[in-house]
C-alpha positions, 0 to 999 in steps of 0.5 A: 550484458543487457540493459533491460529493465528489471520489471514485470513487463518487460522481463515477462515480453522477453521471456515470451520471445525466447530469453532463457531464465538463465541469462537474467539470473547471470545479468542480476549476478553482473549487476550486483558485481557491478554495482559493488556495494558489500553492504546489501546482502548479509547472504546472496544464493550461490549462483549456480544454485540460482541457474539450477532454479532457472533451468527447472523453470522449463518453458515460459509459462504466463500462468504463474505471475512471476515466472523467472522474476528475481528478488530478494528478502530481509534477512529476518525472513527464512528461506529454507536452508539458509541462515537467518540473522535478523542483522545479529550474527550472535542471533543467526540459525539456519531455517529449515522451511521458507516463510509462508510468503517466500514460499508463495512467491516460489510457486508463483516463478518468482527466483530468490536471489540472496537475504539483505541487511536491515537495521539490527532486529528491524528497529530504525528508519535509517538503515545503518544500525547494523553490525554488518557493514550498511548499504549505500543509497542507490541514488546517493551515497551520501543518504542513508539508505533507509531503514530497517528494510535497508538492504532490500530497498537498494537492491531494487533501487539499482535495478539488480531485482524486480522486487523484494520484501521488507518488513514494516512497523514504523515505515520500514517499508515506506522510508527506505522506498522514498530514499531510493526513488522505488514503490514501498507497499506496506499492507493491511495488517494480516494480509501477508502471513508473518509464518518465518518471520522474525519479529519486531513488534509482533502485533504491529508487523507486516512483510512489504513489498518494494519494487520500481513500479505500483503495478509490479509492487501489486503484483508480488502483493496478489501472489504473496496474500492470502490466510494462514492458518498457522499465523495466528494474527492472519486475516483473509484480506482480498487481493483482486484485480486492479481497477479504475479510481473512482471519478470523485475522491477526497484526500486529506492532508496535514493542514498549514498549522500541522504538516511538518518539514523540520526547514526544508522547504524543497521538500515542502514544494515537492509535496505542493507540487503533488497535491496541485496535481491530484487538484488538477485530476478533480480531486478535492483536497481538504485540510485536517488537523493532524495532531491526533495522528502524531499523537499516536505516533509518538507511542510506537516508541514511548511504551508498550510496543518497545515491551514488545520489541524485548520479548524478541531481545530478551535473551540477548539483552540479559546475557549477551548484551554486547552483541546487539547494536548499540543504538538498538540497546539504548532503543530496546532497553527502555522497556527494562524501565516499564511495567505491565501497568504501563502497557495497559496505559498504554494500550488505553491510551491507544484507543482514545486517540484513535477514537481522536482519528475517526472524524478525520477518517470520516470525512475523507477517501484516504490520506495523502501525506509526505512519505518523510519530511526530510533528507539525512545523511550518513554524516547527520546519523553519526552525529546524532543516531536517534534525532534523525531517526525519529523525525523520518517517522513522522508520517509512518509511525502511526499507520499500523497502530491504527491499522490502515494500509499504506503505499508510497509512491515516486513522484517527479524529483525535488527541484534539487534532484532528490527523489520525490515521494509521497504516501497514500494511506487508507482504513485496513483493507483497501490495499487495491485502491491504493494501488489503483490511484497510486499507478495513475498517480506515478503516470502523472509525475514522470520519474525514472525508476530508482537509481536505473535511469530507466524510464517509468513505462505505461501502465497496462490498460484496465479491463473492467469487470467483477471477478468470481465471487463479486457482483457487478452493482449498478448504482445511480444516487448517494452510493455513488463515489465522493456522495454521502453512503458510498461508504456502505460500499467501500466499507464493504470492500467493493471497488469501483470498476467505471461509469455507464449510463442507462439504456433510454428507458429509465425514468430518474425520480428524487423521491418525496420525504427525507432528509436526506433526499433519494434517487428513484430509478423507475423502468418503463417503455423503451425511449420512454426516459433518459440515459442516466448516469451510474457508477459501476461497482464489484460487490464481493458475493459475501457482503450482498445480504448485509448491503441488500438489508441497508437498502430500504423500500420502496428501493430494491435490487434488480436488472438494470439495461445500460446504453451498451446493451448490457445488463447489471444488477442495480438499484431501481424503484418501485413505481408505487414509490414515485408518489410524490416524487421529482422527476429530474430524468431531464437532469440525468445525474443524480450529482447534477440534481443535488447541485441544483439544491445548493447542497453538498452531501458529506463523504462518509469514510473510505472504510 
């Protein structure tokens, strides 16, 4: 019928010029007989029920952010009236409400189009361990298509939804997103309510998010968030608006004794590539030694997180064993070996190499590694179902153990064609940073979205500014980004909206005592000073008393003019407090001054 491009944007400016929400619901019907893959979904909505939706729509409303978007789910989240299989057919039953995130996105305008296959009771990264028959990499049929989210990933990845939901406990939202050239976001912990959700690992889960670009994946992420009450592992995670990088990151990233691409040196070079680019973007990359981090890994398997994928099984196993996934008995089984002993190891285990971690966390923004090391084919997992598998881990398997949140993004394809991909990852709340520098990070490695063949459209110019219930801060020294305490603001969620400079009536003062050395700002007569740098961040209105009780004298937070003529609210000085002190208000940035010192200040953590 039409060759429109399935995202945000473009859907939502056809809809404004008058195309009924009909006509895409028929188009994402065309699409998937097109497209004729059996394997995607286990139950696809009959279309006439999709229409009625449509029509109920009425007039486009741009209130609601996904007005006449369609998507899809894993078939282990429920939607009202219809059946869930977690990919078992012994295991179906008919839910009776929507998953507390289905229903959000509903009454954002999204369209749920059908449920999709996964690897049996979401255990693999390799999407063929299902008793249904197993989807097709929509980029190549020869891969395999990704697991356990399988089906949900080639859906976008042909183009027949903006988005769709997976679920992630060893990458599961990450892996299949790299395999069919898609964005795979994989939430803090806690940030999207596993209400009807059929679990793996109960601790360890999160409902994902793919879609064809960072933005869109942002997008169903904002209107998917929020508490519920009745998920006890719920967290109040903020879902703000998208806002600019900070100008200073540093990213860390397997150094050459410890990054792993099991021989493919294609792969190797597609992540150089990536990395020279954020180099050529200012950021400094630092290697680190990532042993910790795969030490951990190798627990999600070993132990008392495959104890918590039986309590899911338990019935099945003991007396119906034949009816789970061969593949997924041999994986789950090995609990039967394993005591509430083992567990508690396993648990104390966890938290010494986490502890192993936290340097490593310290001393860097984010972590920026390959979303997989490696390709498989079909053909690789019929000779050997578990080798493959484990090793497209790698890089995921330990990300929800140590609670971090993750974001996996396309990037220009491998020299051979295959698509390019790579994951940023951050400490628990910082899923809009992620985003943030993943948007600008796909902008900068040209790629077509998916299998579509439809080219990445420009990012949406960024509007800064605080929302309600944060307060925009002014600051022009160590809390500034890349610089020693900016951790007291990103641990804080705060996020970085832009650089600005002060009105001309500011004198800028490196005060006497330390280490380490602090910046004054001191107010005085206009035209008096110098324009001095500053970074503008949004403080959530909750955090301000404990940030304001870090802040010590002679500092305090007042009213700051910029060159604009606006005014925030910032740190300045008393002028009692310039005793002693340097002026270096020729200097103007507090950067400039400590690189005249020879000195580089550490980075504390991306908290």
């Amino acid at each position: 019928m039409f060759d429109l491009p399935f995202t945000l944007t473009s859907l939502h400016t056809a809809y404004q010029d008058g195309l009924p929400a009909g006509d895409v619901v028929e188009e994402v019907y065309r699409r998937i007989e097109e497209i004729a893959d059996p394997g995607i979904f286990i139950h696809l909505i009959d279309k006439a029920e999709l229409l009625e939706e449509a029509a109920a729509l009425g007039s486009f409303d741009p209130a609601r952010p996904l007005w006449g978007i369609p998507f899809v789910i894993k078939d282990n989240i429920d939607a009202a009236g219809k059946p869930t299989t977690a990919g078992c057919p012994a295991y179906e039953f008919l839910a009776e409400t929507d998953a507390f995130v289905v229903a959000k996105l509903k009454a954002a305008g999204a369209l749920l189009i059908g449920k999709t296959n996964l690897d049996q009771f979401a255990t693999g990264l390799v999407g063929v361990r299902s008793p249904y028959q197993p989807p097709k990499n929509a980029v190549d049929p020869a891969m395999v298509p990704g697991g356990s989210s399988s089906g949900s990933a080639v859906a976008v990845g042909h183009g027949i939804v903006s988005f769709s939901l997976g679920t992630d406990t060893a990458g599961s939202g990450r892996v299949p997103a790299a395999l069919n050239n898609i964005v795979g976001l994989k939430p803090t912990l806690g940030a999207l309510s596993a209400s009807g959700v059929v679990p793996a690992c109960r601790s360890l889960d999160t409902i994902s998010i793919f879609a064809l670009t960072v933005e869109d994946a942002y997008a169903a992420y904002q209107a998917a968030a929020g508490f519920d009450a009745a998920d006890a592992y719920s967290r109040s995670i903020a879902a703000p608006p998208l806002s600019a990088v900070p100008p200073k990151l540093r990213i860390g990233i397997p150094d050459a004794a410890s990054i792993e691409f099991f021989g493919d040196e294609v792969q190797a070079q597609s992540f150089a590539d990536t990395i020279a680019l954020l180099k050529d973007d200012g950021t400094d990359i630092i290697e680190v030694d990532f042993t910790p981090f795969y030490d951990v890994a190798h627990m999600l398997y070993e132990g008392a997180w495959v104890a918590e994928r039986h309590t899911v099984l338990e019935d099945l196993m003991r007396d119906t064993p034949e009816v789970v996934h061969p593949v997924t008995r041999q994986v789950v089984g090995a609990a039967l070996k394993l005591s509430a002993t083992d567990a508690f190891r396993g648990i104390y285990r966890l938290k010494e190499l986490a502890r192993k971690t936290e340097p490593v966390m310290q001393s860097v923004d984010l972590l920026c590694v390959p979303t997989m090391p490696t390709f498989y084919s079909v053909a690789d997992l019929d000779a050997d179902p578990i080798g493959p598998n484990s090793r497209n881990g790698t890089y995921t398997n330990f990300v929800n153990l140590l609670d971090m949140c993750g974001l996996a993004v396309p990037v220009a394809p491998r020299s051979d064609g295959r698509p390019g991909n790579v994951t940023l990852l951050a400490a628990a709340g910082r899923d809009g940073f992620l985003a943030a520098l993943g948007s600008r990070l796909e902008q900068a490695a040209p790629h077509t979205l998916g299998a579509t063949g439809w080219a990445l459209p420009k990012s949406t110019d960024l509007v800064p500014g605080a929302t309600t219930g944060e307060l925009a801060l002014a600051v022009c020294g160590a809390h500034m980004s890349g610089m020693a305490l900016n951790h007291e603001l990103t641990s804080r969620s705060a996020r970085f909206l832009e650089t600005a400079t002060t009105g001309k009536a500011y004198s800028f003062y490196a005060l006497a005592g330390g280490p380490p050395k602090r910046p004054g700002l001191v107010r005085g007569k206009d035209g008096s000073g110098g324009e001095i740098d500053l970074e503008i961040w949004a403080l959530p209105l909750s955090e301000v008393g404990s940030f304001l009780a870090s802040i010590p004298e002679p500092l305090g937070l007042g009213t700051i003019e910029l060159a604009d003529g606006r005014s925030v609210q910032g740190f300045i000085c008393e002028a009692a407090g310039t005793d002693g002190a340097e002026n270096i208000t020729h200097l103007k940035s507090w950067r400039t001054y400590i690189d005249t010192l020879g000195q580089t200040q550490p980075v504390a953590a991306a908290e």
